[in-house]
C-alpha positions in Angstrom: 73.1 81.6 112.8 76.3 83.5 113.1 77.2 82.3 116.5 76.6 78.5 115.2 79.2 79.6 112.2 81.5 80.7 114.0 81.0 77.9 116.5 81.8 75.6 113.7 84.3 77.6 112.2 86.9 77.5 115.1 85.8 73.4 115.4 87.1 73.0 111.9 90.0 74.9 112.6 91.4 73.2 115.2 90.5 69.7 114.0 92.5 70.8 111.1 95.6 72.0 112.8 94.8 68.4 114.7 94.6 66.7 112.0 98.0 67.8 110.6 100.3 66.3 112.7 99.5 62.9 111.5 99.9 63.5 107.9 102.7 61.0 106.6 104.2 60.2 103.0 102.0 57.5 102.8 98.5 57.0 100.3 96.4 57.7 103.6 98.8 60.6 104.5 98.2 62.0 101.1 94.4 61.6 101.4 94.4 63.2 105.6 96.3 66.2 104.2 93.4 66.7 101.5 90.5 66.3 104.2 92.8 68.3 106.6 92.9 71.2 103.9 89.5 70.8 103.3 88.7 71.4 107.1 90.5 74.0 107.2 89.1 75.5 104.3 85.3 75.3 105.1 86.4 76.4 108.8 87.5 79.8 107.5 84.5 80.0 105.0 82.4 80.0 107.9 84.6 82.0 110.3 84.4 84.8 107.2 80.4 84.5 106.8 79.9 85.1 110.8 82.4 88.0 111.1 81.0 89.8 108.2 77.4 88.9 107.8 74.8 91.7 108.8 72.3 90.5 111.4 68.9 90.2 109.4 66.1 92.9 110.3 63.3 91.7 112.3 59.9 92.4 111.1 57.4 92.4 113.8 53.7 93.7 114.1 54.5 96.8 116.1 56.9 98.1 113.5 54.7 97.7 110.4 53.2 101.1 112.3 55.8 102.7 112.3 56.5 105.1 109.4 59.4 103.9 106.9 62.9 105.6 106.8 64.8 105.4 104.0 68.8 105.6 104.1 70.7 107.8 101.4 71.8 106.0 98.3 74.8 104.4 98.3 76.5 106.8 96.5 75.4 109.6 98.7 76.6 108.3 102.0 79.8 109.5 103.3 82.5 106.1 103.7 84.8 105.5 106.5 88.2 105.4 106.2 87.8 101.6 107.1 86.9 100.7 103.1 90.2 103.2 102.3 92.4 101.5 104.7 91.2 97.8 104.2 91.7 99.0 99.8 94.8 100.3 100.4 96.0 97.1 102.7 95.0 94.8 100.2 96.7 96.6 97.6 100.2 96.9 99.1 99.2 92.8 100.3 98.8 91.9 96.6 102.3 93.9 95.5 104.4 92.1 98.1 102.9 88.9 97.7 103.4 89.4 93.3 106.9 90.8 94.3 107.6 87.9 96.3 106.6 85.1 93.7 108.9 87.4 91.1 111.6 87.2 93.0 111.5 83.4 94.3 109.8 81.5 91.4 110.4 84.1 88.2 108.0 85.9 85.9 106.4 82.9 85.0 104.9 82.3 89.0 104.5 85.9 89.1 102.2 85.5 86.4 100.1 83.0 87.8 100.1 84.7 91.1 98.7 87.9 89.3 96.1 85.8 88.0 94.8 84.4 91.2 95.1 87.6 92.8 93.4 89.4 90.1 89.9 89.2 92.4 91.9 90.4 95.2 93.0 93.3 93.6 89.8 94.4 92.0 88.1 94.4 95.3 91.2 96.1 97.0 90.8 99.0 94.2 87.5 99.3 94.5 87.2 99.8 98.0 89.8 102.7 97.4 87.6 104.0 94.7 84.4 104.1 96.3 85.8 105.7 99.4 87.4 108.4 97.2 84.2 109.1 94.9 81.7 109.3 98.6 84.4 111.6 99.9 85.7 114.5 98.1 
């Protein structure tokens, strides 16, 4: 499944950077742009899902024999630096993106930005957060 996403990702990719060269200032231009977005859109949805989905685990006959391991809570399991680094990126992302929109558009954009980065951030913060809690 993650090879036919990303198969299908990287189609709708390029038939969306294809598709943009022959969006006009015309009605139909308007409309190719929205289908061309779109494309592009559902094309990185599925690039994301096959780059970060977790292969399922297999059940088979032979290893309903074997005895079950269980891994340590979430909580107790020692994080990488990856969740640290990836919190922290997406932290400094989110301030020069906000400073950005301050300083071209005003405190009004800056505001909206804040508001559609607000997921962002949380997830940025909590990354940081739950490495710093799993690793004293």
């Amino acid at each position: 499944m993650r090879r036919l996403s990303l198969a299908c990702g990287l189609a709708l990719v390029v038939l969306a950077f294809a598709a943009a060269s022959r969006v006009s200032d015309t009605r139909e231009g308007q409309v190719a742009e929205v289908v061309t977005l779109l494309g592009g859109l559902a094309g990185i949805g599925l690039l994301t899902y096959a780059f970060a989905s977790r292969p399922r685990a297999t059940s088979s006959s032979s290893s309903s024999t074997s005895p079950v391991t269980r891994t340590p809570a979430m909580g107790g399991r020692r994080r990488s630096s990856r969740d640290l680094v990836l919190g922290a990126g997406g932290v400094v992302l989110a301030v020069c993106l906000l400073a950005g929109l301050a300083f071209s558009g005003g405190p009004l954009w800056a505001a909206f930005g804040l508001a559609l980065l607000v997921p962002m951030i949380a997830g940025s913060v909590y990354l940081c957060l739950r490495f710093l809690r799993a690793n004293p």
